[in-house]
N, C-alpha and C positions, 0 to 999 in steps of 0.2 A: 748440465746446461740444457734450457731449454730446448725441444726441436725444434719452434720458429729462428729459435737464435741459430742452431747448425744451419740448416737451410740458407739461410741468410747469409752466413761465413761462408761455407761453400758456393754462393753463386757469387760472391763479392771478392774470393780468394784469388781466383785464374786474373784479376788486375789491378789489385791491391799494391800500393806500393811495399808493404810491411810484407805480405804474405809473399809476394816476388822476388825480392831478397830472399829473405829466408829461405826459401826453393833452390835460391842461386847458391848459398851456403852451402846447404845439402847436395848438390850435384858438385860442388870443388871438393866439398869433403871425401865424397865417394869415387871421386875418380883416384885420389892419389892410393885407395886403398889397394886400386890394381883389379887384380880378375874378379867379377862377381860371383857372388853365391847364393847362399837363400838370407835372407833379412824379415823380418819383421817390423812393422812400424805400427809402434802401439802408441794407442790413441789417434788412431787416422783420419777422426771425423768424416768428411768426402772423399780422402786419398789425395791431398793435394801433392801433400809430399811422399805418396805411395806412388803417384804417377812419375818422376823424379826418378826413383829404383827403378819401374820398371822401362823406365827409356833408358838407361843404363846399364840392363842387361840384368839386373835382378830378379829371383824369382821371388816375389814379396805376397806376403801375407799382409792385409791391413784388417789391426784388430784394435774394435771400440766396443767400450761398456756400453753404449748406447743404441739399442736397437735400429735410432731412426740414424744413425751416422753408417752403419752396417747395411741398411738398406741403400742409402744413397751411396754408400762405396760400390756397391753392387750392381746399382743402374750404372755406376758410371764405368762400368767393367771389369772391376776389380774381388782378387779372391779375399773377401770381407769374411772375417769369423766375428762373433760376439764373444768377448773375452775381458775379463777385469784383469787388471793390471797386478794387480796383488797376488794371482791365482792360476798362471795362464795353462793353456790346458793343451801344453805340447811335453814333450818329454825334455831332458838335460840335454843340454849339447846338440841342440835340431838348427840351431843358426848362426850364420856367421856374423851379420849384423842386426842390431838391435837398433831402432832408433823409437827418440822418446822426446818431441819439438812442443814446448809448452804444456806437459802432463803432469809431472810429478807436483806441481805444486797445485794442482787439484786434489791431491790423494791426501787424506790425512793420514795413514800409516806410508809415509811416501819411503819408507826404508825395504818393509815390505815390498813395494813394486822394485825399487835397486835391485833386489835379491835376488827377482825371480827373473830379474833382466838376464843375471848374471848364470843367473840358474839353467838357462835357456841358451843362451849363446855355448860355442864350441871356445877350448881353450883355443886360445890365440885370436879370440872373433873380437868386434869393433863397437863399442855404444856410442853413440853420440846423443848426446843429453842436450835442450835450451829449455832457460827456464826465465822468467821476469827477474830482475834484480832489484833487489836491495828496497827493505819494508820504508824506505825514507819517501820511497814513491807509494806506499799504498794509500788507493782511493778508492771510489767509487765504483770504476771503469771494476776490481780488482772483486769487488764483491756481485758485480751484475756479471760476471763470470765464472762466480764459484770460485776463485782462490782461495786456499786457506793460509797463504805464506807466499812473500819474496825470497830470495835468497842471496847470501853474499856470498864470496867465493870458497874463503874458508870454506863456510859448514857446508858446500858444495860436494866441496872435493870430501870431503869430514864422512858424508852423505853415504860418498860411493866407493870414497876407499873403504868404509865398514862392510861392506858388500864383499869385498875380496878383488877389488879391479885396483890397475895401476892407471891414475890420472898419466892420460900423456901429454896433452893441454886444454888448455882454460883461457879463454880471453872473453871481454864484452863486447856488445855492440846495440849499435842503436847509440853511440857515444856523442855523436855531434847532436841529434836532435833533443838529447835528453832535458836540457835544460826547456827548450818549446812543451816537451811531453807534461814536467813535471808542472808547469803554469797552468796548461790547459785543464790535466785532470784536480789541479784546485781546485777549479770551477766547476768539473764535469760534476752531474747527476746519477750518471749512468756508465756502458758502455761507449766507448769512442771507436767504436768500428762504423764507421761513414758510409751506409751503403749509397747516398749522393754526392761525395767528395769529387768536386770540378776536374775532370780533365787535366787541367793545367796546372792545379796545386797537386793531386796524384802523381804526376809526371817531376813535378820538382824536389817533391819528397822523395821519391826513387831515385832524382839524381844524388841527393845529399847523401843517401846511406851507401850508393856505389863507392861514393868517395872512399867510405871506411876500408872497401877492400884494398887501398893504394897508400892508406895513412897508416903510423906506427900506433893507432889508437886501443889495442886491447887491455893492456894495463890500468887505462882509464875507467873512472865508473862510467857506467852504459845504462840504457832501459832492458837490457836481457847479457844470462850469460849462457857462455855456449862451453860445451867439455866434451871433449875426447877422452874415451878410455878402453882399455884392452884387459879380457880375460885372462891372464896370465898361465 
């Protein structure tokens, strides 16, 4: 990804209706795991969801292939390493939590980074994976971002139980707006990260997706899936 585009994600993340959710997920996720420990969150770009762990009592590491997402992790006070996901350069069993929010499906050997997920957390530690769903939405948006793949859920789970993890669940989300999502990037050119989105449309699209947390929606197709899984 370009740096002008991180840059731009990172100052647009902290009130983004998509990126604030998402934050929200990770912070419900992480509480029910109970006592923190050390985590790693690969692919952290500016630490959006690095800062999430470490209000939470995490000792986190945020690590990005990208030098300039490593520097701004680091203005923004976080212990940033430069680290490829395929490779990382910690030993076996250094963390309890692994997290990986919209990465693997930049990775074209994306089994490889699973592995070394798996390789890296301690037996009994926690990954939590989100990734875009289902290639029936790819667009534009999908290539001005460097994805190589959507995914469904099968070859999700398919993905990470080859890794050696037991899926503990799976659900989607982004499920009500999906069908809006999937008109729009008809149309789109490009990315759909809005760094001028009104106020008042921001605010109502963040109400739509709270809903999901109150609705029986994750069996539904969504615009992303989310999976839980444990080193066994």
């Amino acid at each position: 990804m370009e740096s002008s585009l991180l840059r731009r994600m990172t100052d647009v993340e902290t009130r983004h209706w998509w990126f604030r959710e998402k934050r929200n997920i990770l912070a419900r996720a992480v509480r029910r795991l109970g006592r923190p420990g050390r985590a790693l969150d690969i692919g952290a770009a500016g630490g959006g969801n690095s800062g999430v762990l470490v209000e939470h009592g995490w000792s986190t590491v945020a690590a990005d292939l990208s030098p300039t997402a490593v520097d701004i992790a680091r203005e923004r006070g976080f212990d940033a390493v430069e680290a490829d996901a395929c490779a990382l350069p910690w030993d076996a069993g250094t963390f309890d939590l692994v997290t990986a929010f919209e990465i693997l499906e930049h990775i074209e050997q994306d089994g490889m980074a699973v592995a070394e997920m798996f390789r890296v957390l301690r037996p009994g530690g926690t990954a939590l994976i989100t990734v875009p769903a289902d290639m029936r939405l790819w667009s534009a948006h999908d290539e001005a971002v460097d994805h190589v793949r959507r995914y469904d859920r099968e070859g999700l789970c398919r993905l990470v139980e080859a890794a050696g993890f037991v899926v503990d669940e799976v659900w989607s989300w982004n499920v009500l707006l999906r069908p809006v999502v999937a008109r729009h990037r008809q149309r789109s050119n490009g990315t759909d990260i809005d760094v001028h989105m009104p106020a008042v449309l921001n605010l109502l699209l963040f109400g739509i997706v709270v809903l999901e947390r109150f609705l029986p929606l994750g069996s539904l197709p969504g615009v992303s899936l989310i999976l839980r899984a444990h080193r066994p």
